[in-house]
N, C-alpha and C positions, 0 to 999 in steps of 0.2 A: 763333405769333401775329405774331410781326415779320416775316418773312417773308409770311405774307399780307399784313398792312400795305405792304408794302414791293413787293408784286404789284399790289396794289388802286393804288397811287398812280403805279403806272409804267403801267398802263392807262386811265387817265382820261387821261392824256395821249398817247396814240395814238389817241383815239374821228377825230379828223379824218384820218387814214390809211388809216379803214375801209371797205373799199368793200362788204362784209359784211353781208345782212342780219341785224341785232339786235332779239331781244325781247327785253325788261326789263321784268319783272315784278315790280313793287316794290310791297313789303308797308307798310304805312302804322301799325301797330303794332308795327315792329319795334326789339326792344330790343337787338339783335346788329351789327345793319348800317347805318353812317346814310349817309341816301341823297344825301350832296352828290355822291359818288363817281361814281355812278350818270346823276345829274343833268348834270353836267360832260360824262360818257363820251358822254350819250344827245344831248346841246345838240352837240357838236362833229362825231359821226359821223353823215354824210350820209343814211344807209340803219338808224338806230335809231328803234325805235318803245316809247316807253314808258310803261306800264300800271301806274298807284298802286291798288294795292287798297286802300282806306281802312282795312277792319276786319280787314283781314290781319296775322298775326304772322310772324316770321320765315320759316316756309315756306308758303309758300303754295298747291303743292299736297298740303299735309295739312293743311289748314283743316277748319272745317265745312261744310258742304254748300255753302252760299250761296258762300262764298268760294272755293273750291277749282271749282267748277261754272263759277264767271265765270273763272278763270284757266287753265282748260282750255278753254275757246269761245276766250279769246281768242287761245290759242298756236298750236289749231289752224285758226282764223281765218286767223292771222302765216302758220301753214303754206302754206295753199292758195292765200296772195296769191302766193307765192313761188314757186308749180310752175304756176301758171294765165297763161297770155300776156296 
């Protein structure tokens, strides 16, 4: 656990170094992960694009249909931006 702590906070602070396309898919009921981290990583890296799923729990694609449905479109959405000229 300290260890990922300690990963999670040395990475929000390299989100402006990123030249990387990023999806972040952040789950909006999540009691595991809070999303300042995220927030930070996603604000600073030029090329991040980030997706709150409101009624989402920590994983998000093992949601119920609705939610797991919208974070599959939108990953593979982020995909095709990325290989389409």
């Amino acid at each position: 656990m300290c260890e990922s702590l300690t990963a999670s906070s040395n990475a929000e602070q390299l989100g402006r170094y990123s030249s990387t396309p990023t999806l972040i898919i952040q789950a909006g009921q999540d009691s595991v992960v809070n999303p300042g981290g995220q927030n930070r990583y996603c604000a600073a890296a030029p090329r991040c694009q980030l997706t709150r799923l409101e009624q989402a729990h920590h994983e998000s694609y093992a949601e119920v249909d609705e939610v797991r449905n919208v974070a599959v479109e939108r990953t593979l959405k982020f995909f095709d931006a990325q290989v389409t000229p």
